[in-house]
LOPA-861286 format. One record per residue: x, y, z of N, C-alpha, C in turn. Coordinates in pm, whole numbers, plus 50000, padded with zeros to 5 digits. Layout:
# residues N
XYZXYZXYZ
...
***
This chain:
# residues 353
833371401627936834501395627863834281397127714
835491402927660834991398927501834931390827440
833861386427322834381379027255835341376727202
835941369427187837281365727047836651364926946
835621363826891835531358526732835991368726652
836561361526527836821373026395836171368226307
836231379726259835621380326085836411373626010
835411367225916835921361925856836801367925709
836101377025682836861388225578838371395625664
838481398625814839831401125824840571388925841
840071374025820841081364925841841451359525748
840821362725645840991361125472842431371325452
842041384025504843181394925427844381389725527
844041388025639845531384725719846501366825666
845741358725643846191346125550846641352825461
845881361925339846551365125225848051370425225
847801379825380849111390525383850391378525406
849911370825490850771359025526851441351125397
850421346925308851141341425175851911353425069
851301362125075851811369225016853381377225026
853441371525190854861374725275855821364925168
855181354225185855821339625149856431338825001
855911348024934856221350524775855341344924698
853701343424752852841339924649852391353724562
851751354324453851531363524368850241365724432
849091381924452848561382424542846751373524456
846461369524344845001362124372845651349924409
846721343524411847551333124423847241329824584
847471339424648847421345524800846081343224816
845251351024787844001350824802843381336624834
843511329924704842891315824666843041307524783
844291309924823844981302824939844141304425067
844511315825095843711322825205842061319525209
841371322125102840201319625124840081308225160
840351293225086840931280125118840571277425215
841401280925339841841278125451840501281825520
840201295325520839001305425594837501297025549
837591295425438836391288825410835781271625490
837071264625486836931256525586836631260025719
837141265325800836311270025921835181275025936
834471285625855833551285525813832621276025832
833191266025742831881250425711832191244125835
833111247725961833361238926065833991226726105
834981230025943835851220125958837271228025994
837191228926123838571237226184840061230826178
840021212726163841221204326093841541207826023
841441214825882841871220025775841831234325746
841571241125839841191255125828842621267125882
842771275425884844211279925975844571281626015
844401264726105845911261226169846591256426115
846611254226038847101246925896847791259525797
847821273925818848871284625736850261280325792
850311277625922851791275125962852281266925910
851461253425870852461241625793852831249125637
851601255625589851821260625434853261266525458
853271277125517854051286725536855261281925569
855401269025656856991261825650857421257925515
856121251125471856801248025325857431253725229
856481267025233857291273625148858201278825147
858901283225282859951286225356861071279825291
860821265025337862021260025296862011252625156
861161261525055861501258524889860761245924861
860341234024941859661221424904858381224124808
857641234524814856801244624775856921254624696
856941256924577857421265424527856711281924493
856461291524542855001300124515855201309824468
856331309124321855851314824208855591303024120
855231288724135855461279324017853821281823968
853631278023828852611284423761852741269923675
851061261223738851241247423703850411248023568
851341236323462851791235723307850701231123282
849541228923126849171222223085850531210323041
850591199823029851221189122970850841177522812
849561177422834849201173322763847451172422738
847171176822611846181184522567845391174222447
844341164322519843571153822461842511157022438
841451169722428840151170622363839411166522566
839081160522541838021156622711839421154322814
840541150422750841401147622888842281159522863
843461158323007844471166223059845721160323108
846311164323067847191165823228847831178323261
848001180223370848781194723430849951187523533
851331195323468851981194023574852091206823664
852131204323831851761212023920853551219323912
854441213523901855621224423899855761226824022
855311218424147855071221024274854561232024321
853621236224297853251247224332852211249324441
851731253224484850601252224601849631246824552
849131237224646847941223724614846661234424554
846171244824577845231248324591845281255824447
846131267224417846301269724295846291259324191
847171248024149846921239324099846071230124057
844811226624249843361220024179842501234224119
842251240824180841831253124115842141252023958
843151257423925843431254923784843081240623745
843131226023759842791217523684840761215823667
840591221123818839121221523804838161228323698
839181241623714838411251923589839001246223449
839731240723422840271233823278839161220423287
838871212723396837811200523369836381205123332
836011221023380834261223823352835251225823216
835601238623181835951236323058835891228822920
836951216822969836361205322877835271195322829
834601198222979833521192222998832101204022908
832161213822919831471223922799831461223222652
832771218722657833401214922513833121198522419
833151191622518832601179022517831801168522578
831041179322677830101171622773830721164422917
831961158722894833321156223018834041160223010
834631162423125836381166123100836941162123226
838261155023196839191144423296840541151623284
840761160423391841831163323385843251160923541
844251153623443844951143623565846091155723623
846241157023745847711167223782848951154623837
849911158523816850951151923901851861159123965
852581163524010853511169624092852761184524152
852161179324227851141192824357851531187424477
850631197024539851261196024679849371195024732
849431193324910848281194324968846941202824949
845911202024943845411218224870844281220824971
843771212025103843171214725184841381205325166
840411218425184839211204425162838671205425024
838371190024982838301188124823837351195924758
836241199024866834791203824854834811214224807
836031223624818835871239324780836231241724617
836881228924593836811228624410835761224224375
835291211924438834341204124339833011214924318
832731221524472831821233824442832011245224343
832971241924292833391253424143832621245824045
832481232824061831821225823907830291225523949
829521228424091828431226724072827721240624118
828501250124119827851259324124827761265223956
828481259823892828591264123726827391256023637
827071247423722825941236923650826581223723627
827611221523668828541207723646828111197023762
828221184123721828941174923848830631176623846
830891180223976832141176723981832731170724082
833991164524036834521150824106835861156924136
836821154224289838281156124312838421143724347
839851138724360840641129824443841971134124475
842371127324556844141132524595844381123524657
845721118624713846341110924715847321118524877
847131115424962847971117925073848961111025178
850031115425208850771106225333850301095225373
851151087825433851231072825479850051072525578
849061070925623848591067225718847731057925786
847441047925719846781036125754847771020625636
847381013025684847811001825649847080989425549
847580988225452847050976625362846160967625452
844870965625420844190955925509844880938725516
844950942925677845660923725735847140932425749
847690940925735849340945525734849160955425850
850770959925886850700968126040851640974426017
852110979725898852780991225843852341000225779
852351013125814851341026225697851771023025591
851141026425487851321026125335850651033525257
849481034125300848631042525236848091057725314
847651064125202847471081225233845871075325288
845041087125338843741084625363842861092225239
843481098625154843201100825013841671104424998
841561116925032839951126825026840071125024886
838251125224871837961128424745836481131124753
835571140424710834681151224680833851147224541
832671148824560831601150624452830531162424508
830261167224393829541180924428828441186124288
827251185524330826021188224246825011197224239
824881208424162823941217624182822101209024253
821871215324323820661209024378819231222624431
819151232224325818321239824278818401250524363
816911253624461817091260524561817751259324669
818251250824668819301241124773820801249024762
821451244024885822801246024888823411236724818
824321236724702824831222824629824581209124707
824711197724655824391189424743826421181424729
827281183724857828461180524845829041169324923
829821159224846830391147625006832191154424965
832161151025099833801155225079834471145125213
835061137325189835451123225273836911118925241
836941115125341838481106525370838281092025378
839051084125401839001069225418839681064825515
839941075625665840491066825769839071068625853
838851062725989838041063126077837741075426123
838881083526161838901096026213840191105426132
840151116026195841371126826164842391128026272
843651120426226844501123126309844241132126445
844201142826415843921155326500843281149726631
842201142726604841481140426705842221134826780
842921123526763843861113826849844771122626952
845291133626844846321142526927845861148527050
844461151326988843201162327133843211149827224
842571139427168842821129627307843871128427416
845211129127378846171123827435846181137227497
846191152027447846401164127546845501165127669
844241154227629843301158827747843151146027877
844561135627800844571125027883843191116427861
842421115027756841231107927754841661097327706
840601083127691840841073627599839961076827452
841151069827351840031072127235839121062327236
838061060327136836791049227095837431036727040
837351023827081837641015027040836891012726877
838181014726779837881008726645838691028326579
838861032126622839801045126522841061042326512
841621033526572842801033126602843821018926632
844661013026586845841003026648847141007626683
847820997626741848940999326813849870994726665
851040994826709852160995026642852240976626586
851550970826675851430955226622850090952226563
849150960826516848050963626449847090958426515
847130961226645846250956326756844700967726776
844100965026788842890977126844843540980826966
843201000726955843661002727114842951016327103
842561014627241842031030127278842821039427367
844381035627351845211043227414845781053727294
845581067027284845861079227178847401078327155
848631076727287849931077427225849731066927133
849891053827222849431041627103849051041426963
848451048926924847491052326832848591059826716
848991069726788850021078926751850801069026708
851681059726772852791052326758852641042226636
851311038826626850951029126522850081032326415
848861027426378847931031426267846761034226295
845761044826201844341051826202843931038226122
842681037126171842231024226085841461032525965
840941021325890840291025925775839061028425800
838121039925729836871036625795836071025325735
834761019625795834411007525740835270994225697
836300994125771837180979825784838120980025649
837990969425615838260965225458837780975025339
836930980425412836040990325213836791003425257
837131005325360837921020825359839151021725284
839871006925309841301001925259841301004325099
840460997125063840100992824936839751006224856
838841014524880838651030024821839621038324816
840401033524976841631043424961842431040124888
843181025124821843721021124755843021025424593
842201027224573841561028924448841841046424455
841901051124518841831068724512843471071124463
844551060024566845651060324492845881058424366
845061052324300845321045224156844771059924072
843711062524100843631077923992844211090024061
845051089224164845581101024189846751102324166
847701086724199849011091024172849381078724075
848951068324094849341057123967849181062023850
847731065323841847251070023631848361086923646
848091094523719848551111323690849711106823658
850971101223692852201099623703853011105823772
852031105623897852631112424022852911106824156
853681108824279853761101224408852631093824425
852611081024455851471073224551852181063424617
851671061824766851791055124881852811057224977
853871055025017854581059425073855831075224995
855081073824862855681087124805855211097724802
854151102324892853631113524913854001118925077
854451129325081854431138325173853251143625197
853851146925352851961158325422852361171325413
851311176925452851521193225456852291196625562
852661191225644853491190725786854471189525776
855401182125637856081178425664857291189425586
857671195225647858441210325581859651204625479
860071192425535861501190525455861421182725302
860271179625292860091166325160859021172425076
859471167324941858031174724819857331164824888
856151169024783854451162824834855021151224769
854791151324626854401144924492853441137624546
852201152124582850261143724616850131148224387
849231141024411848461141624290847201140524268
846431145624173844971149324194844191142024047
842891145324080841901138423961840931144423959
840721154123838839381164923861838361157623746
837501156623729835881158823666835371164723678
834551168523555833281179323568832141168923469
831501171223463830191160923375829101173723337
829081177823228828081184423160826781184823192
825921184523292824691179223329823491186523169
823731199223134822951199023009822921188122934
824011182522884824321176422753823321166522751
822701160222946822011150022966821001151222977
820311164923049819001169123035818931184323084
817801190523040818031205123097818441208723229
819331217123259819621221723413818401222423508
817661232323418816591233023518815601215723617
815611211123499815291197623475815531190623614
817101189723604818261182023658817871190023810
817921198823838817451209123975816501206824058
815251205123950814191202924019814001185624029
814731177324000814701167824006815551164824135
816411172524168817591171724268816451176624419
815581186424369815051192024509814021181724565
813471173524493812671164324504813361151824532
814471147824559815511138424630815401142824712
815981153124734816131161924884814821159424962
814011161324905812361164324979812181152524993
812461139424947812291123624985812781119525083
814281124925062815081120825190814391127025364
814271140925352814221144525418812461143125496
811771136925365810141130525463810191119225532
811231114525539811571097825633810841100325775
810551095625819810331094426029811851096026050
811631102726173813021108026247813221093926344
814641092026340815851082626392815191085826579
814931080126688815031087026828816721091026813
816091104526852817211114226896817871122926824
817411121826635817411127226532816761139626546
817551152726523817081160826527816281170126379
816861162226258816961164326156817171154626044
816921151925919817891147525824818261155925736
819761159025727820231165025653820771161225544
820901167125391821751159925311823471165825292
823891158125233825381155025211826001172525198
825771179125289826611196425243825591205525303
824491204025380823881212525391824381214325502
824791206725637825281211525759826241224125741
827151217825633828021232325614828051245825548
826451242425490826481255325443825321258025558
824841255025653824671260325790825421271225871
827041265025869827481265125976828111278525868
828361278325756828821288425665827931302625699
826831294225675826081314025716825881315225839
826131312425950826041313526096827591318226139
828631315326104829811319826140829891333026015
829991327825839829841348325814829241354425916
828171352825986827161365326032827501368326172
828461358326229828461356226379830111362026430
831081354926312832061356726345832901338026378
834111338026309834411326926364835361325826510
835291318026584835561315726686836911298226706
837861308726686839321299826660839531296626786
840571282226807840531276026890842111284326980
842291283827111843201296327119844541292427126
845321278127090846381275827018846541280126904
845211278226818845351283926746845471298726679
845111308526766844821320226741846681326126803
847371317126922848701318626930849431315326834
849181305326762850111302326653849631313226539
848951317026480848801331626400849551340226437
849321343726626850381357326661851621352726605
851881341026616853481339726586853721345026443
852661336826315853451337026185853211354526229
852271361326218852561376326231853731381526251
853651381926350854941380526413856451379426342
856321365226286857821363526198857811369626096
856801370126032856681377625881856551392825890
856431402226001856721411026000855191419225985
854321414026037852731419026029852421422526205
851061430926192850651434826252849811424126338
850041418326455848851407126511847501416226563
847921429026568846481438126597845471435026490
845851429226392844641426026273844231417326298
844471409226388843541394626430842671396626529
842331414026641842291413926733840901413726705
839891409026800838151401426769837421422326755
836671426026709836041433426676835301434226782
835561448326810834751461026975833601458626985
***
């Protein structure tokens, strides 16, 4: 039997060809494409592409705009703002990220706020622009309704990822890249297709009840993770993503799913000068020697490892480049399709002889 896996370089050019169908300009395309590919990669297949089909509705129907070419707005020495002009989430943090090392070169920080963007996928693949340059860097964003003010049983709040990312010498950066619900939607959905129950505590019913029934789940709210402190972070991620930017927050943000409505997500980039504070090198070898602390602990029973905050995925990064990634096969049908509509070849997805 053959394998299915593809490369990851033909699933880069086939995303690109896909955006580029769509009327993105082609590094525009690219950025995108890689985006997506790079998440699977790190093994986060929730955000990876199955997720071109939602892009690709959007832009379809104009909510998205992919020639918009997002504005500086206002130009403060260490701060920013960029308006996104709706343009694809990813072009947009991209651009505010490389304007935050920037400022941050220029003045040791740089805070630069976006407002009117759209979804841009996982936070980690910007903030790793500021620490592979020698920066700390920081994202936030601001997303769809999906959990509820703690003690309330109406969504209100997005689960609002946000990313820190630090050069850590011979190391793979050291990166967190997190949400603030219990789980990822997604999962709930896999539950209910496979008829399982979910884990008591991911999930309430529509009367903000605990339930380990997945429609249920569906019908009502993702809890926060860690109770009350998930609520509370996520509510704080709203405040620098869409309160300070002057962009959608809480029930004014759209998902990437949702083809008919702008985002108005909004973002919050940092970079932090780590020279300005002590030499890089300095700062590196000080980082590898965390690492080497953490990782001399006694093992957990049943611990196979301790890993730090990004190294699993840059694991799973060089084991799938070298291996090939291995898409889930709804998903690899939903590709034939955009092919398909856009007028491409699905023989370019076909797994390598």
């Amino acid at each position: 039997m053959t394998d299915p896996r593809i490369s990851a370089d033909a699933l880069v050019s086939f995303a690109t060809a896909i955006y580029t169908a769509s009327g993105l300009n082609p590094d525009h395309a690219h950025l995108c494409a890689d985006s997506l590919v790079q998440a699977d990669l790190w093994g986060h297949q929730s955000h990876g592409v199955m997720r071109l089909s939602w892009y690709a509705a959007r832009l379809a129907s104009g909510v998205c705009d992919p020639r918009a070419i997002p504005e500086l707005v206002v130009d403060a020495g260490g701060l920013a703002v960029i308006d996104g002009r709706e343009a694809m989430g990813q072009v947009v943090a991209a651009r505010a990220m490389d304007e935050a090392i920037a400022r941050a070169r220029a003045h040791g920080i740089g805070a630069v706020a976006v407002r009117h963007s759209n979804h841009f996928g996982t936070a980690m693949y910007f903030t790793l622009r500021a620490a592979r340059a020698g920066f700390i860097g920081f994202l936030s964003t601001n997303a769809s309704p999906a959990m509820a003010p703690w003690g309330g049983r109406v969504k209100a709040l997005g689960n609002n990822p946000w990313s820190w990312a630090a050069p850590a010498g011979r190391h793979a950066p050291l990166v967190l890249d997190i949400a603030n619900t219990a789980v990822a939607r997604g999962k709930v959905y896999l539950a209910r297709q496979r008829g399982a129950a979910i884990p008591l505590g991911w999930a309430m019913d529509a009367e903000g009840r605990p339930t380990t029934d997945p429609q249920a789940a569906i019908d009502g709210l993702i809890a926060p993770m860690a109770g009350h402190k998930g609520y509370a972070i996520s509510a704080v991620m709203d405040v620098l993503s869409g309160v300070l930017t002057g962009s959608g927050f809480g029930a004014g943000v759209a998902g990437p799913y949702q083809a008919e409505r702008r985002s108005g997500a909004g973002h919050l980039a940092l970079a932090i000068d780590i020279a300005r504070l002590q030499p890089l090198a300095e700062f590196e070898s000080r980082m590898e020697r965390f690492i080497a602390e953490m990782k001399a602990v006694p093992l957990a029973a049943g611990a196979e490892a301790v890993f730090y905050p990004g190294e699993i995925e840059a694991r799973a990064d060089a084991e799938n480049r070298r291996d090939g990634l291995l898409l889930p096969e709804d998903t690899r049908a939903d590709l034939h399709r955009l092919a398909q509509a856009h007028g491409l070849d699905p023989a370019s997805l076909a797994p390598a002889p």
